[in-house]
DRENPAPA-44494 format. One line per field, with one value per residue (C-alpha): x, z, y; residue in one letter. Coordinates in nm, 3 decimals, decimal comma, always signed. Layout:
N
px = c(X / ...)
pz = c(Z / ...)
py = c(Y / ...)
code = c(a / ...)
END
This chain:
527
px = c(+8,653 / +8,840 / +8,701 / +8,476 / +8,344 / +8,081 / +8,218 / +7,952 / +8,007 / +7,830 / +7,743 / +7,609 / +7,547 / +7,641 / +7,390 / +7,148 / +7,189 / +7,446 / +7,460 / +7,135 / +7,144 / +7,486 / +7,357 / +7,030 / +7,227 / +7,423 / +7,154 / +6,956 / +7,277 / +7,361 / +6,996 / +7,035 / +7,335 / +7,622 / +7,933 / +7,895 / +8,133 / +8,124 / +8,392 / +8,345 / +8,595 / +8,582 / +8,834 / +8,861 / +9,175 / +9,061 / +9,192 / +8,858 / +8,538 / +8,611 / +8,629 / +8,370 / +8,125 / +7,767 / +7,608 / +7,831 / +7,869 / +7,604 / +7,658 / +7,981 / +7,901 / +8,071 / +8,174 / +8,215 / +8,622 / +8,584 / +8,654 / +8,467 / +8,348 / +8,102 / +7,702 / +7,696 / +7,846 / +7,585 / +7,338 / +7,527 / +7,507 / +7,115 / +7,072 / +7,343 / +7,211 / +7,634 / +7,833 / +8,161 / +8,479 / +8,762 / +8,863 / +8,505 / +8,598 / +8,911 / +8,955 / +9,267 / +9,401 / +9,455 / +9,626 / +9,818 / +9,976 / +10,034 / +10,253 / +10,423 / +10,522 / +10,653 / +10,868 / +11,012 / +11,114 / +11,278 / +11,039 / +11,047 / +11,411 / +11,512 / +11,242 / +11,045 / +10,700 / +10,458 / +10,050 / +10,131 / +10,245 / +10,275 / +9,925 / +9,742 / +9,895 / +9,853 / +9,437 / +9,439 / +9,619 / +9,374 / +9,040 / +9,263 / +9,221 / +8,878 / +8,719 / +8,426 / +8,319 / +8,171 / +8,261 / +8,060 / +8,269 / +8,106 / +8,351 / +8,211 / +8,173 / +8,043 / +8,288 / +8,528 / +8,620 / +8,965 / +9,031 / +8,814 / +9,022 / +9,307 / +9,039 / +8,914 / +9,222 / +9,314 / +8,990 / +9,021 / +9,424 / +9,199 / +9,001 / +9,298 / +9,507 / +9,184 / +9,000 / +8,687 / +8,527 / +8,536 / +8,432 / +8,100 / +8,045 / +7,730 / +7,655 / +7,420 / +7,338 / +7,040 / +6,817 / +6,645 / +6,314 / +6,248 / +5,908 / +5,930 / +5,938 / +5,752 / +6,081 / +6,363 / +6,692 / +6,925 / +7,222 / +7,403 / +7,402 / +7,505 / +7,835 / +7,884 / +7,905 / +8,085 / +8,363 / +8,357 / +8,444 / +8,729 / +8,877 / +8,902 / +8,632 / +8,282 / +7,981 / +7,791 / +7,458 / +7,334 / +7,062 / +6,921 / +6,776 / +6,458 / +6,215 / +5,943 / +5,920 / +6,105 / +5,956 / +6,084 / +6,218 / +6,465 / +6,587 / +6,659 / +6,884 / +7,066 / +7,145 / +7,234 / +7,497 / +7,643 / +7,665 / +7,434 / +7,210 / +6,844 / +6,799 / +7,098 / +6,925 / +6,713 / +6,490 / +6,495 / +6,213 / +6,252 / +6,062 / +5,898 / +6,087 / +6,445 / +6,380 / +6,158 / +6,472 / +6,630 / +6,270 / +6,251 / +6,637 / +6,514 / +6,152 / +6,424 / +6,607 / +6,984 / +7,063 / +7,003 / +7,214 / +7,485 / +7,513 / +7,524 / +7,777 / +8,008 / +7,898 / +7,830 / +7,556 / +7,304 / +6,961 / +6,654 / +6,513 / +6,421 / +6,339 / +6,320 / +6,187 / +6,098 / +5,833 / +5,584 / +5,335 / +5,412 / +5,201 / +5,170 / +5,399 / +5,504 / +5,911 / +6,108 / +6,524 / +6,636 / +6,960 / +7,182 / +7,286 / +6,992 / +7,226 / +7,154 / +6,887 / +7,129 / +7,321 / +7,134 / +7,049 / +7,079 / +6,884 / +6,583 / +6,604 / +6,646 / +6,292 / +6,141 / +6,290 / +6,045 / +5,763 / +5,695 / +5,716 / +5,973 / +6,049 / +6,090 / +6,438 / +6,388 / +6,735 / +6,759 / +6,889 / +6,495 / +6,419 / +6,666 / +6,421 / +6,130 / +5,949 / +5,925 / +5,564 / +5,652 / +5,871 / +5,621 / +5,336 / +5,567 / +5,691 / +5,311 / +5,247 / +5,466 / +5,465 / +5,841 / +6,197 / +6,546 / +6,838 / +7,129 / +7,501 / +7,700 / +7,998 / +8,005 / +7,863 / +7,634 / +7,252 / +7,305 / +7,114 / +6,837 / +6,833 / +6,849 / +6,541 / +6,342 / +6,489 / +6,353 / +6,013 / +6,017 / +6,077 / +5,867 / +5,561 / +5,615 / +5,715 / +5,909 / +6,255 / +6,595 / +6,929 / +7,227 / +7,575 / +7,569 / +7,199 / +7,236 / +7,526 / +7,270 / +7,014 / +7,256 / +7,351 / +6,968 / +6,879 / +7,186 / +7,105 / +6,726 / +6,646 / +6,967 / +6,992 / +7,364 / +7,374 / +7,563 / +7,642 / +7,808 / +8,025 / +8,370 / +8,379 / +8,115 / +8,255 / +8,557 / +8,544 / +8,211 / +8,157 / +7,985 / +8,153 / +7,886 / +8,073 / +8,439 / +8,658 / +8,799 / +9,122 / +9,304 / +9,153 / +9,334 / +9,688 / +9,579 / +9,584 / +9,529 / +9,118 / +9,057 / +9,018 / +9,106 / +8,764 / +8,646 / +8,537 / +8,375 / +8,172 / +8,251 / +8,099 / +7,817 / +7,658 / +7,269 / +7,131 / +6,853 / +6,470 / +6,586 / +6,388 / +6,701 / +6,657 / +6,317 / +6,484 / +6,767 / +6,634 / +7,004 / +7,273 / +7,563 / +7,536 / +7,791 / +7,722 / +7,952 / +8,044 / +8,210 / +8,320 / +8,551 / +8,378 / +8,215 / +7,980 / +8,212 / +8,085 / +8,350 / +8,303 / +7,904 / +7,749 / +7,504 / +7,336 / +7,293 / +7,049 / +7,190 / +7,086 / +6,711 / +6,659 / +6,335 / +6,452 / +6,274 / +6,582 / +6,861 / +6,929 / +6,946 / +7,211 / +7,124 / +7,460 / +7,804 / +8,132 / +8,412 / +8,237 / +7,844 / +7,693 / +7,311 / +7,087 / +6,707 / +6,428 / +6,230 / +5,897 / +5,877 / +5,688 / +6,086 / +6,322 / +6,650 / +7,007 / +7,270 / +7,622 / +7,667 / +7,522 / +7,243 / +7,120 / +7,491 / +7,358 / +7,023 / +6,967 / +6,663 / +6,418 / +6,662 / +6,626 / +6,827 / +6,639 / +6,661 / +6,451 / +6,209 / +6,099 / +6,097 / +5,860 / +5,673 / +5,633 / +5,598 / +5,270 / +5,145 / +5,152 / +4,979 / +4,694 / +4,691 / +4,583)
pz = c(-5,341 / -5,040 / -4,709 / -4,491 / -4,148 / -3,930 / -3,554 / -3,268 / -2,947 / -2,627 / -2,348 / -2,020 / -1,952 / -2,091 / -2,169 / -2,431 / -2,684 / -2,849 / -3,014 / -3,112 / -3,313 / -3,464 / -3,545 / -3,695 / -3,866 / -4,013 / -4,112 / -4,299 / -4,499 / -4,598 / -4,708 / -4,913 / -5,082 / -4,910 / -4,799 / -4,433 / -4,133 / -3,766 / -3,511 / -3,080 / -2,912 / -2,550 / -2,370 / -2,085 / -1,985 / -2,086 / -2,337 / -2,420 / -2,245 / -2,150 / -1,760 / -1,693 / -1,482 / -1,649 / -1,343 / -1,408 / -1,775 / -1,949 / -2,149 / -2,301 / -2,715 / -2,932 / -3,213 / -3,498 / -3,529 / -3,109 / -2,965 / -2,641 / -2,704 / -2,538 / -2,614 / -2,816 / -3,086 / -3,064 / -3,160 / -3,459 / -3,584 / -3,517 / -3,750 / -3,947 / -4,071 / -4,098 / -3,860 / -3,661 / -3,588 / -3,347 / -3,567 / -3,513 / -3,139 / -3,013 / -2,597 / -2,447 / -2,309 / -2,705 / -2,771 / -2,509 / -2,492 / -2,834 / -2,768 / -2,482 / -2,688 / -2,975 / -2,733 / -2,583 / -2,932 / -2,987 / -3,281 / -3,193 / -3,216 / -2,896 / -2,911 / -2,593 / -2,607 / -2,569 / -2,578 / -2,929 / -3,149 / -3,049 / -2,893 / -3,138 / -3,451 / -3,306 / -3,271 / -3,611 / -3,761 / -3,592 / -3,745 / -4,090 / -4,124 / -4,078 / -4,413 / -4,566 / -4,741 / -4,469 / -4,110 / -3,836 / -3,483 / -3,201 / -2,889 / -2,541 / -2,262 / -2,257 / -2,346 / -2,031 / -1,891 / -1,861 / -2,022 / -2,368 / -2,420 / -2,628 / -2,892 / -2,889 / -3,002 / -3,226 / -3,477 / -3,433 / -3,593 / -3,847 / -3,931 / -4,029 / -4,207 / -4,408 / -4,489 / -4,295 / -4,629 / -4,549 / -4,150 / -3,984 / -3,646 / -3,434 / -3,031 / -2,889 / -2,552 / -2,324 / -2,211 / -1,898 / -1,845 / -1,448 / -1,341 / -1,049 / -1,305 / -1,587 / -1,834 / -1,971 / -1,904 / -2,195 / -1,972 / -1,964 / -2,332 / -2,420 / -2,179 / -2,344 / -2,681 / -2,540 / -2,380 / -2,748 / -2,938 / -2,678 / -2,752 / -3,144 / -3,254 / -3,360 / -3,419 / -3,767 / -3,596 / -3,282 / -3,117 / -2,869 / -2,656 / -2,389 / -2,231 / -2,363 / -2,701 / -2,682 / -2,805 / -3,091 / -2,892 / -2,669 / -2,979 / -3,171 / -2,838 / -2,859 / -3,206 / -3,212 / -2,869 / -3,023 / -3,376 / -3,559 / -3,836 / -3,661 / -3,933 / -3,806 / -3,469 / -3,399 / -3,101 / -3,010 / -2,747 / -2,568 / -2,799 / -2,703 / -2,914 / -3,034 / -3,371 / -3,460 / -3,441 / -3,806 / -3,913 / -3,734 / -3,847 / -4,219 / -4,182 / -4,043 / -4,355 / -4,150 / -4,420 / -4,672 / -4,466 / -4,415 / -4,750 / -4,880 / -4,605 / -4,691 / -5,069 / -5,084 / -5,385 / -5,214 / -5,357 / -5,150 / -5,028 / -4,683 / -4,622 / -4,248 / -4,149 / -3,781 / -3,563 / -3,568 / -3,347 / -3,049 / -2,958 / -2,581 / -2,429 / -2,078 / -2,104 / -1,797 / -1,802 / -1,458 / -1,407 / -1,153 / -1,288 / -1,214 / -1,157 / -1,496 / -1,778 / -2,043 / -1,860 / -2,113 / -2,381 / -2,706 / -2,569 / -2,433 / -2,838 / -2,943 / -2,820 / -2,916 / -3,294 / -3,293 / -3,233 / -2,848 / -2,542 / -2,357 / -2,111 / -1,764 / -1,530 / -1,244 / -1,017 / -0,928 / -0,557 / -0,467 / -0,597 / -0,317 / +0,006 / -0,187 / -0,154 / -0,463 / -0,467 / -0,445 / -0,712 / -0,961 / -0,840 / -0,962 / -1,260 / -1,411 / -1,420 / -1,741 / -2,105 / -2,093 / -1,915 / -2,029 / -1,779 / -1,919 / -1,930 / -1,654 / -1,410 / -1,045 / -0,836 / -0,653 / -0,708 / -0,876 / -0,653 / -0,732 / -1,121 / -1,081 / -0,885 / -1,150 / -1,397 / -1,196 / -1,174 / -1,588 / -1,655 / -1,471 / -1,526 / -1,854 / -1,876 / -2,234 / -2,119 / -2,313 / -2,210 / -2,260 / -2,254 / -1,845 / -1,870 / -2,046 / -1,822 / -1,545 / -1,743 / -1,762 / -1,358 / -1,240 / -1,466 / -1,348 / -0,966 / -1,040 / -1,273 / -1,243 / -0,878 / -0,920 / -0,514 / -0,585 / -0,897 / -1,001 / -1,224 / -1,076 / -1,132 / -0,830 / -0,647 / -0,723 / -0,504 / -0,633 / -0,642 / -0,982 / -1,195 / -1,501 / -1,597 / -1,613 / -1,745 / -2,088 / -2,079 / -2,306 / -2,056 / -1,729 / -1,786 / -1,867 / -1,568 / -1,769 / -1,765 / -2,057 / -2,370 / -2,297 / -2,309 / -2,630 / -2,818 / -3,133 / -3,385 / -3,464 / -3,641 / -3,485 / -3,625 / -3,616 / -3,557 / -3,724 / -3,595 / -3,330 / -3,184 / -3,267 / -3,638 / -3,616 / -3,560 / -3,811 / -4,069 / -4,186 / -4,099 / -3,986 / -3,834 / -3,741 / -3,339 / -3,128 / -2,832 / -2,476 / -2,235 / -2,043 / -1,928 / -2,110 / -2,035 / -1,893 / -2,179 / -2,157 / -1,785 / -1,777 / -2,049 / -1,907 / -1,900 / -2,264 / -2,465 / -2,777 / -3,096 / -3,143 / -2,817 / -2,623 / -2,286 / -2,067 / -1,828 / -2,055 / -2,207 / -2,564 / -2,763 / -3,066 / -3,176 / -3,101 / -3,180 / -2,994 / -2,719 / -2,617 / -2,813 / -2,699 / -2,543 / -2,523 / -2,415 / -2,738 / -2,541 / -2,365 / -2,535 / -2,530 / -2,308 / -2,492 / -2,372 / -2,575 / -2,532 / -2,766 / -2,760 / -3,051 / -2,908 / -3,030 / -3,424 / -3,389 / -3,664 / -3,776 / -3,970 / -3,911 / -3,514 / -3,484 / -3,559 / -3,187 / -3,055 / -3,299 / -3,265 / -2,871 / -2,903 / -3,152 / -2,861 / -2,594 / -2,828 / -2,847 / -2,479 / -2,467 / -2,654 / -2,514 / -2,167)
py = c(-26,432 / -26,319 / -26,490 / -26,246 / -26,265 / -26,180 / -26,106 / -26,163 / -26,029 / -25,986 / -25,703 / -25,673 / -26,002 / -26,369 / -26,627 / -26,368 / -26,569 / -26,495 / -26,885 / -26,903 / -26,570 / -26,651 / -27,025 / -26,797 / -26,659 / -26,872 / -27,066 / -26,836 / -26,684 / -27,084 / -27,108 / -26,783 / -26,955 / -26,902 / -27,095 / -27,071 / -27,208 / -27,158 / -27,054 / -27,047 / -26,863 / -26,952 / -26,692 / -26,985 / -27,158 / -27,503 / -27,688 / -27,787 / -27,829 / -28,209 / -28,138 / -27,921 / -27,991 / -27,958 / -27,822 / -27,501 / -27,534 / -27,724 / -28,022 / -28,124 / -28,125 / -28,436 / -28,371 / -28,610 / -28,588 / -28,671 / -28,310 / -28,226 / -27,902 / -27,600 / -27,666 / -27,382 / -27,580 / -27,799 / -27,504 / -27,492 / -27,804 / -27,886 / -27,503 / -27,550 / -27,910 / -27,982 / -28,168 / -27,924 / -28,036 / -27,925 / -27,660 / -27,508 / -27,436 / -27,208 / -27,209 / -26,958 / -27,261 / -27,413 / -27,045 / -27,036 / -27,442 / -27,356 / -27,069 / -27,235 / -27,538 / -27,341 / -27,133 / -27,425 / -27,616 / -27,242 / -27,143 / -26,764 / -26,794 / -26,622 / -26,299 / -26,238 / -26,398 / -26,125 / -26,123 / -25,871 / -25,983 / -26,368 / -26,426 / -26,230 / -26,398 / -26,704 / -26,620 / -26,482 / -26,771 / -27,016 / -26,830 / -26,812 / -27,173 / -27,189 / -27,339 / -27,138 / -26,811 / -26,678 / -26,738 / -26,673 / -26,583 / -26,600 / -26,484 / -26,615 / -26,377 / -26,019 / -25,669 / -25,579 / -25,955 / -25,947 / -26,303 / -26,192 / -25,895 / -26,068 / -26,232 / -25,870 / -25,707 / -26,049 / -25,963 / -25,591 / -25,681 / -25,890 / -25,646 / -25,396 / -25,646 / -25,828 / -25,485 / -25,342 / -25,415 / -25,797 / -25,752 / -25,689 / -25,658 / -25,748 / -25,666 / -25,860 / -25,669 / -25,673 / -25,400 / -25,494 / -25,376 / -25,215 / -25,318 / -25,054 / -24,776 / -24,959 / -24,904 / -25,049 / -24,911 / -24,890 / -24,714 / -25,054 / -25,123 / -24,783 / -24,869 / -25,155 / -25,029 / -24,783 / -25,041 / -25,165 / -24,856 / -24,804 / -25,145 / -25,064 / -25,190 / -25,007 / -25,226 / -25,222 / -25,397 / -25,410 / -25,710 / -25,587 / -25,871 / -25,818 / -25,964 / -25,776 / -25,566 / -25,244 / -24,959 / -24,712 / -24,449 / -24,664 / -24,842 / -24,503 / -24,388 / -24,720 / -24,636 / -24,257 / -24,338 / -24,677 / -24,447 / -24,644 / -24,616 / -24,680 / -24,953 / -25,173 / -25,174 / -25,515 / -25,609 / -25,939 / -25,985 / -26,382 / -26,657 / -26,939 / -27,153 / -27,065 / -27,228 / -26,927 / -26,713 / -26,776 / -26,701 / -26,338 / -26,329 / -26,376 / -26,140 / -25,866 / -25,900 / -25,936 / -26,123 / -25,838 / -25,604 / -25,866 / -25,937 / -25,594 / -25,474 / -25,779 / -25,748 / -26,076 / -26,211 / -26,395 / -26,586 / -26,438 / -26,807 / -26,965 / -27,307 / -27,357 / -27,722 / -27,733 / -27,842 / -27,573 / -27,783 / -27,999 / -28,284 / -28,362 / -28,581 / -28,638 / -28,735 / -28,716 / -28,726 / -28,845 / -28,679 / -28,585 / -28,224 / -27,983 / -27,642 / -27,555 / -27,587 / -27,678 / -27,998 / -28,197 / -27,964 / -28,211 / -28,498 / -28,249 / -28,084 / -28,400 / -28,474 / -28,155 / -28,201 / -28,496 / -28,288 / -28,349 / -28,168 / -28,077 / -28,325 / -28,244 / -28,296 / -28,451 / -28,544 / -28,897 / -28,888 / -28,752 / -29,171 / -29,276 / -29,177 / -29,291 / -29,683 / -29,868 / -29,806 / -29,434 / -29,468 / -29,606 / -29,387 / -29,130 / -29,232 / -29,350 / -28,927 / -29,007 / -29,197 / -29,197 / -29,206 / -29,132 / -29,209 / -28,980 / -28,976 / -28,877 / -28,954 / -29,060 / -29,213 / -28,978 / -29,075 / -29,368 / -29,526 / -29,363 / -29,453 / -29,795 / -29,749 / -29,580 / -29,907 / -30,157 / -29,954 / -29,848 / -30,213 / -30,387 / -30,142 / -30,142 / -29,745 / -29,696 / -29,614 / -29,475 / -29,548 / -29,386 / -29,409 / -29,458 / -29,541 / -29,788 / -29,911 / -29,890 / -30,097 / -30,400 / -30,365 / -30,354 / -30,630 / -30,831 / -30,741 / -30,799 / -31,085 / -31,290 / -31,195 / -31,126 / -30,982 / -30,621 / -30,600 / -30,280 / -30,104 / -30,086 / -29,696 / -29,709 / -30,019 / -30,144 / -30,447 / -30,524 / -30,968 / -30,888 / -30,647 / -30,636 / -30,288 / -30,262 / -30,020 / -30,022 / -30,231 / -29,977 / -29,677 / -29,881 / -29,730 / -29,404 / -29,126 / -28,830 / -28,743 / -28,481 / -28,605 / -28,934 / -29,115 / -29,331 / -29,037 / -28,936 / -29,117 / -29,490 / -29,756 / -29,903 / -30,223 / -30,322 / -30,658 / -30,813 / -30,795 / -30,585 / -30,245 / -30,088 / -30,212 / -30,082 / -29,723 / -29,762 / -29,988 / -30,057 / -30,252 / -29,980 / -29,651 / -29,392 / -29,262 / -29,061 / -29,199 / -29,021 / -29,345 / -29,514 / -29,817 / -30,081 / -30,405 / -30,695 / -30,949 / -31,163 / -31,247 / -31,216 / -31,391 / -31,507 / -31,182 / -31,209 / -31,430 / -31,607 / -31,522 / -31,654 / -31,694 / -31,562 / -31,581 / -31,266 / -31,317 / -31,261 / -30,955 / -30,888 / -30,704 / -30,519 / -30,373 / -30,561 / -30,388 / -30,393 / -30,396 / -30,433 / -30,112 / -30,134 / -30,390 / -30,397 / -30,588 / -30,657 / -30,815 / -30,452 / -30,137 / -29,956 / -30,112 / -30,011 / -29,906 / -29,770 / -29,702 / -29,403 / -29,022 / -29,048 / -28,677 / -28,518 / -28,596 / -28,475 / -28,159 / -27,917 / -28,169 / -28,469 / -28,610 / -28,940 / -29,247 / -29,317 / -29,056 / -29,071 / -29,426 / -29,363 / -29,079 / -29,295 / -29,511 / -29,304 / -29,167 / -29,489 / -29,564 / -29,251 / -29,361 / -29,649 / -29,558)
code = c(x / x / x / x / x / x / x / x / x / x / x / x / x / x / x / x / x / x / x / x / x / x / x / x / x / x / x / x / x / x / x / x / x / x / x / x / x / x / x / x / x / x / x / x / x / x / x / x / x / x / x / x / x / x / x / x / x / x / x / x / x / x / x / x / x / x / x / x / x / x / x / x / x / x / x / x / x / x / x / x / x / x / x / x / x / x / x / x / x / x / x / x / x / x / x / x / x / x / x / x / x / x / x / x / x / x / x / x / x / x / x / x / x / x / x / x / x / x / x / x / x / x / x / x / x / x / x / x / x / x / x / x / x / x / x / x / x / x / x / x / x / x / x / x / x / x / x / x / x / x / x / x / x / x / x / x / x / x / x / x / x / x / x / x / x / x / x / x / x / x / x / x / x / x / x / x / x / x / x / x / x / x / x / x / x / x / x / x / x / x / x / x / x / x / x / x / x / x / x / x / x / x / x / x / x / x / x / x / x / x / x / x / x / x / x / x / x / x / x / x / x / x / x / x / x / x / x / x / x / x / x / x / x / x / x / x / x / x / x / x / x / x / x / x / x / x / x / x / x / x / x / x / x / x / x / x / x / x / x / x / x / x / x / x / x / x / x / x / x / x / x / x / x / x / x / x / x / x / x / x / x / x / x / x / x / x / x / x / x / x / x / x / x / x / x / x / x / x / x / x / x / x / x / x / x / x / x / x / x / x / x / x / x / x / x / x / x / x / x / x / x / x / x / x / x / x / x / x / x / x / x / x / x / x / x / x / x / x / x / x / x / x / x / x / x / x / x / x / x / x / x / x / x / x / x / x / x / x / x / x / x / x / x / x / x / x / x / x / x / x / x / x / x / x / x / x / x / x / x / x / x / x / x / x / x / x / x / x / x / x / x / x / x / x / x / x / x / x / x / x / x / x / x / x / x / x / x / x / x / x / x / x / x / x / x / x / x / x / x / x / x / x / x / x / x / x / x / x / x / x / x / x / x / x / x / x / x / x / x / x / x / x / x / x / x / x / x / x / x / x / x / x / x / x / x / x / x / x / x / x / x / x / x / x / x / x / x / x / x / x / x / x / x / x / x / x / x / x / x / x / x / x / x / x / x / x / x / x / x / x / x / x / x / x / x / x / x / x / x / x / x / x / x / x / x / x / x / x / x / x / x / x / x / x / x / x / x / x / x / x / x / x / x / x / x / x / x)
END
């Protein structure tokens, strides 16, 4: 069977969605039977989303091959159920290096390097090799920015050279709705379509994302000026929870439509496993990017996965002006704490405050990757009274350097891509809390780090094995380096080096977050 594709694209503005439908999407046509694979197209100059800064961007997605890519792919891979890899995401910068390299080793033999045919070909090569029957491309951006135009004209070339027969095209556009008037306003999605058809390429279904339900009449206009069939016109009014969209994708019948434009045999079933009810929980990630919602995406659907709330964002420099009384009067409004990832050293400060307070009050509290890093320096300033101990990425000339950078990361000057990245083996000790969340020996986590506990020089920190010293640290996964440490005698007192929220999937959370909302429930009922 020849490969076909399903083309998403976006209009009037970015951030409607256009992941979570194609995600939908893709998840209901794999549950229908269907060999389905996922390609981003980010028309950005970055070679990948490594060095972006999550207060512009969002969170930087793992993958399990080590590739830093957009969040969208994360979308995929909690509705997909299946884990991407780098050749899931294509960036302009990728394209372009690509070109540049090949025209310096001489590969074009001489010919001038031009955007057609060399850039295009070079697209269209890229979304060749993606495995799968049926790929789902999603290209980031809306119709008319200048740096999307070259995908654009890459899968309209696709399109000719494959067959129309084997391409359908979907517009996700928004129609906003004018309070003043009491109307929405389907003017900019009819220019939009419009912009489309200009570029080559006419649309076979359009989602039209709102706020509100739009009524009949608007939706048949959008269809008669995009040259539409009414039927291949879909509302899709905001939901409350995103993992209700493969459902309405599914009641719509997309699928059917998909299937017969691409005439593709398909098996009418739907099994969608997803929290349907939440049970209240009050989780709070103190983090230091607040500019947007999605800076730490995977670890708040991480938590909802398990069936809880969604826990609440609060930045960690507002900790820095507060007393430690303060502190903890603030933090007992909640059953639970997560100190995320991050770089820098601005508000540090500020989690190691809420630490000290979480541990000593007996808060449950999560770790991870720098949290965890933070865990080790407050208990080492703290309990063993090691006077300011750091990690060396915040003071270099620090007396007690409890976190030091990776000795094969201290002659590298590059910063994207460089880190420890990707999903390595991560052992499990015995009668551990992290035991309690694995129960097995040997787990797979990806990881995104270039600094690491200093066990050689601190061991002190550490209890030995048996021990039940309450000022000594214990670890509960040893690799290379120190992969997690807890505090067993706590209610959750656990730190880990990894990123357990970048393996989190539909009806499969990771271990990690499910035993902390299993305590974080129990504290609950506790009170």
């Amino acid at each position: 069977m020849k490969k076909k594709y399903v083309v998403v694209t976006g209009g009037v503005i970015s951030g409607i969605g256009k992941g979570i439908l194609s995600a939908s999407i893709a998840r209901v046509m794999k549950e229908c039977g269907v060999e389905v694979n996922t390609l981003k197209i980010d028309p950005y100059l970055n070679l990948d989303a490594g060095t972006m800064n999550p207060n512009q961007h969002g969170e930087v997605f793992v993958t399990e091959d080590g590739y830093e890519a957009d969040l969208d792919l994360g979308h995929y891979e909690r509705f997909l159920g299946k884990d991407m890899r780098r050749e899931n995401n294509m960036t302009a910068g990728q394209v372009f290096k690509s070109i540049i390299d090949k025209e310096r080793k001489g590969d074009y033999l001489g010919a001038t390097v031009q955007m057609v045919p060399h850039v295009t070909d070079e697209i269209k090569s890229r979304i060749r090799k993606v495995p799968g029957d049926l790929i789902m491309i999603e290209i980031g951006g809306t119709v008319g920015d200048i740096e999307g135009e070259i995908f654009l004209e890459a899968v309209r070339e696709l399109w000719v050279e494959e067959g129309p027969e084997n391409f359908l095209f979907i517009h996700v556009t928004y129609v906003p709705y004018l309070r003043v008037t009491n109307e929405f306003k389907t003017k900019p999605t009819q220019q939009s379509v419009q912009l489309l058809r200009r570029i080559g390429i006419q649309p076979q279904m359009i989602a039209v994302r709102s706020e509100l339900p739009i009524e009949e009449n608007e939706l048949g206009k959008i269809a008669l000026f995009g040259g539409l069939d009414r039927q291949m016109v879909y509302n899709l009014p905001d939901s409350e929870n995103v993992y209700d969209v493969p459902r309405i994708v599914y009641s719509y019948g997309i699928h059917r439509k998909i299937a017969a434009w691409l005439n593709l045999e398909i098996e009418e079933r739907f099994d969608w496993n997803y929290p349907r009810t939440f049970v209240p929980t009050r989780i709070v990630i103190v983090g230091k990017y607040l500019g947007t919602d999605d800076a730490y995406k995977s670890i708040s659907e991480s938590i909802t996965l398990c069936g809880a709330s969604k826990p609440d964002v609060i930045d960690s420099q507002c900790f820095e002006e507060m007393t430690e009384e303060q502190i903890k009067n603030e933090l007992c409004k909640y059953d639970g704490i997560i100190i995320p990832g991050g770089f820098g050293k601005r508000g540090i400060e500020g989690k190691l405050a809420v630490i000290k307070a979480a541990r000593e009050e007996d808060i449950p509290i999560l770790g991870i990757c720098l949290g965890m890093q933070l865990m080790v320096i407050e208990f080492a300033r703290n309990v063993l009274h090691y006077e300011n101990a750091n990690s060396t990425e915040f003071d270099p000339l620090t007396p007690y350097p409890v976190i030091d950078m990776m000795e094969e990361q201290k002659a590298i000057m590059k910063l994207g891509g460089t880190m420890r990245l990707g999903a390595q083996e991560t052992p499990i000790e015995e009668g551990t809390v992290l035991m309690d969340a694995y129960n097995e020996k040997l787990a797979f986590e990806r990881h995104r780090h270039r600094y690491e506990v200093n066990l050689e020089r601190f061991p002190d920190l550490f209890r030995n094995p048996g021990e039940k010293d309450e000022n000594r640290l214990t670890i509960s996964s040893l690799a290379t380096f120190v992969e997690a440490i807890e505090l067993p005698e706590k209610r959750f007192f656990l730190g880990i080096q990894y990123h357990p929220e970048f393996r989190s999937k539909v009806g499969n959370p990771n271990p990690v977050f499910e035993l902390f909302v299993k305590r974080v429930r129990e504290k609950r009922r506790n009170q």
